[in-house]
N, C-alpha and C positions, 0 to 999 in steps of 0.2 A: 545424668550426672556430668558437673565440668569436668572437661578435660585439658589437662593443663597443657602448654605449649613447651617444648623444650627449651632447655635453657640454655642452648647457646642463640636461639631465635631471637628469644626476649633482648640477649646481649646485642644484637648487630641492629636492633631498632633503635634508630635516634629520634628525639622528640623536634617535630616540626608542625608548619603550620600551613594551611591551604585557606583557599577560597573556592566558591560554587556561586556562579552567577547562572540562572535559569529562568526560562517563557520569557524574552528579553520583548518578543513581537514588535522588531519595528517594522514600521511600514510607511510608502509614502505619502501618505495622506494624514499621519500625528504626529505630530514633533516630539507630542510628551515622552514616546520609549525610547526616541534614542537621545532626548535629557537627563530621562533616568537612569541608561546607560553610561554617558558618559560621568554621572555623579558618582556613582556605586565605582566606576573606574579611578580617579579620580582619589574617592576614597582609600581603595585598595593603593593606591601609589603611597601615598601618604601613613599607612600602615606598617610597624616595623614588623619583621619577620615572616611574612608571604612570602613561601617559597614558589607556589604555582596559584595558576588558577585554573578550574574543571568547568567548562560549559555545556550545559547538558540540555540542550534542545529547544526549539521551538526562536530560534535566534528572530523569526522572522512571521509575520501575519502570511504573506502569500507565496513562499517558498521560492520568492525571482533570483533570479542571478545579479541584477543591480544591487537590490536591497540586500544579498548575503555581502556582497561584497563590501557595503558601506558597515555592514556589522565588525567584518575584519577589520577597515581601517578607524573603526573603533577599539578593539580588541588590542590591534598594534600600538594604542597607545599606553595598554601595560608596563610596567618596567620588568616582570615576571613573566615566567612561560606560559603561558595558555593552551590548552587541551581540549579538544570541540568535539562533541557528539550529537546526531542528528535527533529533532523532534518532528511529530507525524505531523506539523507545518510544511517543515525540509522536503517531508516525502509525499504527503499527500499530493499537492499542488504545487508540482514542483514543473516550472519548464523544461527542465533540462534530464526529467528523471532522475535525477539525485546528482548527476554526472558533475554539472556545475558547484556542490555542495565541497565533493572531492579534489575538483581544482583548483578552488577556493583555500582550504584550509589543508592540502595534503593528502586527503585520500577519508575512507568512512570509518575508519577503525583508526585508535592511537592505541601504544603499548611504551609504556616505561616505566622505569625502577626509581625507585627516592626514598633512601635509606632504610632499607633493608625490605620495603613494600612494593607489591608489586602493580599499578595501574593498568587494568585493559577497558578501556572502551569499544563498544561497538552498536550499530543503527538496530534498532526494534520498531523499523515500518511503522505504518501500512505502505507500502511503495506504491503511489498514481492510485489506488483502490480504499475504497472507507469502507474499516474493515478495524477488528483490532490489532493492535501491534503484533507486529511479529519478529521472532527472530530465523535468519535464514539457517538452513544446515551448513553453509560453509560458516556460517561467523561462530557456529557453535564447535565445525573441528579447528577452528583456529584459535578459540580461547583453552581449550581444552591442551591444543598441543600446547599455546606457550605455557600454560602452566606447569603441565607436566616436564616441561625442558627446562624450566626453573625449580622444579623438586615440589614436591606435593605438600612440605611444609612450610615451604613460601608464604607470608601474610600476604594476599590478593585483597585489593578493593577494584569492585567490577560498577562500569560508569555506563549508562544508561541514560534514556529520557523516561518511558513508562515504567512502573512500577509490575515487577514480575511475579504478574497477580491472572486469577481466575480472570474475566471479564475487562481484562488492560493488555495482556497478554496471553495469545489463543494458544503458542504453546509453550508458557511458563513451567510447567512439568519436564518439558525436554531438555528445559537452559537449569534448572535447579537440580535435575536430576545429572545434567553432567558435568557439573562444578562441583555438583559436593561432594567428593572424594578430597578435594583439594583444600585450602585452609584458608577461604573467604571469610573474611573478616567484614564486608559491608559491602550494601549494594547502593548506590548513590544515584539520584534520579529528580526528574521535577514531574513537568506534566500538570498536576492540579493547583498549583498556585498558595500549597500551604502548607504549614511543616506538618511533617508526619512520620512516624515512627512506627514503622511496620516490618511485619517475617515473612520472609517468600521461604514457604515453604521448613519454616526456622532460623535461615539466614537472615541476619537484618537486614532492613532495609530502611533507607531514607529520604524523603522528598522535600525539599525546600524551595521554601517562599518564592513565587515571582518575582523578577526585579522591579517590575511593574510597582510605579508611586500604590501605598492603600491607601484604606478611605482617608487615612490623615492627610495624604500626596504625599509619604515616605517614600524612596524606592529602599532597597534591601538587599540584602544577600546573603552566603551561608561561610560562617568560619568552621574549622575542624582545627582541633589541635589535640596531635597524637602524640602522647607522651609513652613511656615505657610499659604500661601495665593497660593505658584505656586510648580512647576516641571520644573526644569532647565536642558536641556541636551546637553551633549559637547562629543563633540569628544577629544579624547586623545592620542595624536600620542609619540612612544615611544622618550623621551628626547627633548619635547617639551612642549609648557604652553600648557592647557586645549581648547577647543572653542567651544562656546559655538553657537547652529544653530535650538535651537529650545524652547520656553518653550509652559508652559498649567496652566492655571489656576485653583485654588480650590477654586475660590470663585464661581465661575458661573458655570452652566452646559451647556456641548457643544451638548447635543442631548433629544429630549423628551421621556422621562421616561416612557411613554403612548404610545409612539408609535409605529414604527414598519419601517422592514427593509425598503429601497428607491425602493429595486428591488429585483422581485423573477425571479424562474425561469419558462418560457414559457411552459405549454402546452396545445399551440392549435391546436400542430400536431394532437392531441386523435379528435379534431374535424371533423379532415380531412378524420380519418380510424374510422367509428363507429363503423363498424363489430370488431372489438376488444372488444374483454369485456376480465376485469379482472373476472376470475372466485372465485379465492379466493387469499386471499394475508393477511399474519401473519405478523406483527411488533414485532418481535421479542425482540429489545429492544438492543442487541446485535451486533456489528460490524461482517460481513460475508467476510470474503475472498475467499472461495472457492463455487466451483457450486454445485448442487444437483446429489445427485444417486437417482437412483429410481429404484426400484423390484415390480411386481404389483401393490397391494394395498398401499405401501408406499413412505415417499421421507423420503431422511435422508441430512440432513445437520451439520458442522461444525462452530462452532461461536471462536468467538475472546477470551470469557471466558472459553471455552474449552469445551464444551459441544456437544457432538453430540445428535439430537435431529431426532426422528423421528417424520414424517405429515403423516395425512392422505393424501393417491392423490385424493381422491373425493371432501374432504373438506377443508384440512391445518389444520383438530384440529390435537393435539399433541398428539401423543400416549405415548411414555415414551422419558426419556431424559438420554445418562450418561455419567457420569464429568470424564473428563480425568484431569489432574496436571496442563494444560498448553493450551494455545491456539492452535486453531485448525487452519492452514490456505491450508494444502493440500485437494486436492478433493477427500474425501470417493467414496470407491466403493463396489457394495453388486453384491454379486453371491450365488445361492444355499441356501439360506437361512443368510447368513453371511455377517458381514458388516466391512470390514476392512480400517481402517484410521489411519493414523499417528498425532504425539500430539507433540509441541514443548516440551514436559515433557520427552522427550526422548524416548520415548515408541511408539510402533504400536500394535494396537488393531485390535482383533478380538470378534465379539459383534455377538450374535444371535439375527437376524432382527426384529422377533416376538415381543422381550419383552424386549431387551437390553441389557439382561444378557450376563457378561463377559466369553468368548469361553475361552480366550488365550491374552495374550503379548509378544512380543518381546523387551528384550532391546536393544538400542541403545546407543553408547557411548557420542552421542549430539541431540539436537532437530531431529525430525524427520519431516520436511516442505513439503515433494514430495508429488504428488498425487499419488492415486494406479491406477492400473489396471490390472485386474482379468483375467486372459483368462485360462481354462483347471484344475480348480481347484486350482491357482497359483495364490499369490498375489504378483506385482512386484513394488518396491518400493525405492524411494534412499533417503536419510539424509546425516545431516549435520557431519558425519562421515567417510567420505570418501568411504561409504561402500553403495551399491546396494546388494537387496536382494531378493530373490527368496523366498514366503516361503507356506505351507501346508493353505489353508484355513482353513482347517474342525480342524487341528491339534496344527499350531501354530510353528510346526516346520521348521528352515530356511533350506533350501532345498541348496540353494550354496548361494554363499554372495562374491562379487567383490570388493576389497578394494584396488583397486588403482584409484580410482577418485582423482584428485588434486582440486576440487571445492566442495562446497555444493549444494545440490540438490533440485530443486523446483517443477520441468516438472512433465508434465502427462507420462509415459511411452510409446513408441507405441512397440505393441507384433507383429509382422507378421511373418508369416511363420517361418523359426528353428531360430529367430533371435528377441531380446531385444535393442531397441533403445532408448537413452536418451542426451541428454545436461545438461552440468552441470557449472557451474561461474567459467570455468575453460579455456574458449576457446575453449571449446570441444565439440562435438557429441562422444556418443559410442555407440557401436555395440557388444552384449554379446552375446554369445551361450545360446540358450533359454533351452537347456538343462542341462548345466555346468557352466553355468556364464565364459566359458573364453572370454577371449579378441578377436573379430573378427576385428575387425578398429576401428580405433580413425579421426575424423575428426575436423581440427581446419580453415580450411580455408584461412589461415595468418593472423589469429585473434590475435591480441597483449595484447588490452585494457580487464581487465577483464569487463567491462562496455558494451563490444560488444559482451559477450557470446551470445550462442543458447542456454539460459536457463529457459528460462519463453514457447517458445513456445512449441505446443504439435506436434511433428515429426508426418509428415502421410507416404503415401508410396503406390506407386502403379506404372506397367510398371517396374518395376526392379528398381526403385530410390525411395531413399528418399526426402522428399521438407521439407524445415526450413524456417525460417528468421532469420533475428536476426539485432539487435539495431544500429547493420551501415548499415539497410536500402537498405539489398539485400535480393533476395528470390531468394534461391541455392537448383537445385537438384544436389542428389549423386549418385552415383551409388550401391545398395544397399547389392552384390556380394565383391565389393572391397572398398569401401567409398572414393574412387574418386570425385573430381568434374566432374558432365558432366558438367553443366552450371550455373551461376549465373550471374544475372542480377540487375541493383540500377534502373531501369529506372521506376519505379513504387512508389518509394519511401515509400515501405512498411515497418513497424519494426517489430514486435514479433508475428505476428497472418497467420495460415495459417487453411486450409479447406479441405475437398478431397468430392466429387462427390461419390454418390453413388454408382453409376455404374466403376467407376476409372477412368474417361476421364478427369475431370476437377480438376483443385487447382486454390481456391478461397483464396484470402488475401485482409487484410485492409489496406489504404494508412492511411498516416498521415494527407490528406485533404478531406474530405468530401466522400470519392469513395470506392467502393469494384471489385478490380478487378477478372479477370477471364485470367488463363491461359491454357494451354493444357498441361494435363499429358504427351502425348507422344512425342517422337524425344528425339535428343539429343541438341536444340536448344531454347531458350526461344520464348515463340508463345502465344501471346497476344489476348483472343479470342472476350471477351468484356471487358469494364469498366462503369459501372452505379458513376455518382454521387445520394448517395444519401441524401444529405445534411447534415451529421452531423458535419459538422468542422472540428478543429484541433483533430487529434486524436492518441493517442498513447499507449491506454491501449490495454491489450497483452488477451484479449477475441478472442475464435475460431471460424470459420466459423462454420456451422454443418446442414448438406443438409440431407434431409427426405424426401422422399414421391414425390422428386423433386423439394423442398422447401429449399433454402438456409437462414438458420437463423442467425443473429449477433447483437451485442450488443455493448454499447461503456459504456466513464467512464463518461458520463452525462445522464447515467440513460433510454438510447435509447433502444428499440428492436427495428427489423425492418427483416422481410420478404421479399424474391430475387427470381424471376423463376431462377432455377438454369440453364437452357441453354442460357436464352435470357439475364438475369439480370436486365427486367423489374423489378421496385418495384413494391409489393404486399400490403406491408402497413408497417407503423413505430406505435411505442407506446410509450409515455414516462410514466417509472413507477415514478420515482422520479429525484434527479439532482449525483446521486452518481454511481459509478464503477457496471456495471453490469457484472457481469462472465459468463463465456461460458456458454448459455442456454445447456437446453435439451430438444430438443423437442420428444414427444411421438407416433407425426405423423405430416402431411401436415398442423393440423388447432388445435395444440395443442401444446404448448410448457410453461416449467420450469423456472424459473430462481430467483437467489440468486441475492442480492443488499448491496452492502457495508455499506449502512445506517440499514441496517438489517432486510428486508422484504426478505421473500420466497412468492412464489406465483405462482398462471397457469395461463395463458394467454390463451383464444379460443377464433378463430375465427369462425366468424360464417357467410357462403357464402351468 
């Protein structure tokens, strides 16, 4: 049943007009989207009564910091305000981990008022991880509070780039379930490049057109004109009239106030595996992108506010916490007492494990996004600098430093034998002198797209080759002497995740359907040894295999763990901790394992025979 809006509400709304420019992609290599940007601009000047304009994502193909900023001094050539929100461009493949995004246009969130309505924008990921959108728990107590500090009858339009849906967003239930108390009026968004008129949940929702020319070479964009009673919305194609394919009403409400989402997410897998117990598990409060280290007595983790925070491993209370500048999204690693991590603040830290007191920093000329890994008293790490680096644990000093990467750097490093292995958003694998940082090989495969880099997965290596994947959905060894291909294969349809066997006979990878295959380290020919379906779906987050005790563990971006004999591929057991990106567990043995969750839980998992 509608329900009507009070009438002093209706009285202090005045009738005005906006614009929605979205998926604008420019990029260096086509002139065509920042022509069509500037026409659709251009147009809007030219327009009488544009009070604002809302940009809602995807401003750019590969998320650079040159290219956001050429979008700006396009944007400033508005005569009108302009309001920006990140698309999973911004964040996915972003050098700078969103950091440059924010200093760019003011920060990831806008909030402001225009007659009598209230606008919040904020980022719905995936940050550095392909994965589905997400939205973090802080951006959800911070819509929540301002709403509530402007009064629950507030008319709210809440600005987005995904669509806050099952399968676009992993936890759409959490952001619909804690707005709706409040009196949203519309959820405004792009993402798929075509109008669309949809209910999250009962709240509308609505997605418009690319700016991007269509098949006619139009570009476009979206009007709104809010009058007293409705929300009228038209598409606006350049040098043609307006049309109008959607409105919404303010006089009635389209969803109950009281109630609650249509659909959450299942688990009655936990039914199926009881011996699973959660043994402890922190709500952080905090967006996680990376996995846990752990030294003994502790686990240390990275969060999205920048904090690296040590857990007890017995219990998950917190021991101390300390703030780095900038968001943490690479995976810390602790050796010898020491806890070395990188911070989009530009910087790499050295922390004593104990009490968190600062050892040492390195600067970096850009964010600093790679994971480390410690091997010999050596911490090995790459950023968004073009620079890979060698440096003293205990000391802080860089030890060599390789500055001809043409990408930025996300990967975990692999150390084997006299040799440093990494991928970088460059088309690349490299191969450093583990004791001089020089150039041993470079491997690109006839990798063109920088979209198809080998740069999220973690390089393993055994039998003389190295094994990758990468995003065109092959899994290629090399030859680890000369960085040759011996063989690559698409027939498995893997993207970013690969595994290695204890013992060195097996590489374990995720498909994009439901399954975890099994290959054999040796030969020079690809040799398929099992494949387990183990039902998780569509899959495409870039979490690592990682075998224990002769326990294959993995995890997915809907919040999965799940347990593998690692010779047979029988499952052993799944668990779902929540519906968000889990990262590459750590397990501690056979019936014990780690793991960090995008929505921002740490926590241990045991199993108990």
């Amino acid at each position: 049943m509608a329900c009507l809006l009070p009438l002093g509400m209706q009285a202090q709304q005045g009738t005005f007009r906006f614009a929605q420019l979205t998926d604008i992609h420019l990029t260096p290599n086509n002139p065509n989207p920042t022509e069509d940007l500037l026409r659709s601009i251009a147009q809007i000047n030219a327009t009488d009564s544009i009070d604002f304009v809302l940009v809602t994502g995807d401003l750019t193909e590969e998320g650079d910091r040159a290219t956001m900023e050429k979008v700006k001094s396009c944007l400033d050539l508005l005569k009108v305000p302009y309001h920006v929100a990140l698309g999973n461009h911004e964040t996915k493949w972003s050098d700078s981990g969103c950091t440059a995004f924010g200093e760019i246009f003011g920060g990831e969130r806008f909030e402001f008022e225009h007659k009598g309505f209230l606008f919040l924008g904020f980022n719905s990921g995936p940050l550095m991880r392909m994965a589905y959108g997400h939205v973090v728990p802080q951006d959800i107590r911070w819509m929540t509070e301002e709403m509530e500090k402007n009064g629950k009858d507030k008319p709210v339009i809440l600005v987005t780039h995904y669509p806050l849906m099952d399968g676009d967003v992993d936890n759409w239930y959490e952001v619909t379930d804690a707005v709706r108390p409040y009196n949203v009026r519309l959820f405004i968004g792009g993402h798929y490049h075509s109008n669309r008129d949809l209910r999250y949940d009962g709240i509308p929702g609505v997605l418009m057109r690319s700016n991007l020319r269509d098949k006619e070479g139009k570009p476009g964009y979206g009007i709104y004109e809010v009058t007293k009673d409705s929300i009228r919305v038209y598409t606006q194609r350049i040098g043609e009239p307006k049309k109008q394919w959607a409105a919404f009403s303010l006089a009635g409400q389209y969803y109950d106030r009281n109630g609650k989402a249509e659909k959450y997410p299942d688990f009655s897998v936990n039914k199926e595996y009881p011996q699973v117990k959660e043994q402890w598990m922190v709500q952080t409060g905090a967006g996680i992108y990376c996995s846990p280290a752990v030294e003994k007595d502790k686990v240390f983790v990275g969060d999205d506010m920048g904090q690296l925070t040590a857990y007890a491993l017995k219990n998950g209370k917190k021991l101390w916490s300390f703030e780095s500048g900038k968001r943490i999204v690479g995976t810390p690693a602790v050796s010898e007492g020491i806890v070395v991590f990188g911070s989009a603040d530009r910087r790499i830290y050295g922390l004593n494990a104990k009490d968190g007191s600062l050892l040492w920093t390195v600067e970096a000329a850009e964010p600093v996004l790679g994971a480390v890994t410690i091997a010999d008293g050596r911490a090995y790490i790459g950023a968004s600098d073009a620079t890979f680096r060698a440096i003293d644990i205990h000391t802080g000093k860089v030890i060599w430093a390789y500055t001809s990467v043409k990408g930025y750097i996300e990967t975990k490093p692999l150390v084997t034998e006299d040799k440093v292995i990494f991928g970088a958003w460059d088309n690349t694998l490299y191969a450093l002198s583990k004791a001089n940082g020089h150039e041993l090989w470079k491997w690109t495969g006839g990798l063109t797209r920088m979209h198809f880099s080998p740069a999220a997965v973690w390089p393993v290596a055994t039998d003389g080759k190295v094994f990758i994947t990468d995003p065109q959905r092959a899994m290629t060894a090399i030859d680890i002497h000369t960085g040759n291909t011996v063989w690559r294969t698409f027939q498995s349809m893997v993207r970013e995740t690969i595994g290695l066997s204890e013992d060195g006979e097996r590489i374990y990878s995720k498909t994009m359907n439901d399954s975890i295959v099994c290959y054999a380290a040796q030969g020079d020919t690809p040799r398929e040894l099992w494949a387990t379906n183990v039902g998780f779906g569509y899959e495409h987050a870039p979490s690592m295999q990682v075998e224990k005790e002769g326990v294959m563990f993995g995890s997915t971006k809907e919040g999965l763990i799940f347990a593998l004999e690692g010779k047979t591929g029988k499952v052993l057991w799944k668990h779902k901790i929540g519906n968000s990106l889990i990262s590459t567990v750590v397990p501690l043995n056979g019936h014990e394992v780690l793991f960090t969750a995008t929505s921002g839980e740490v926590g241990l998992l045991r199993i108990k025979n």
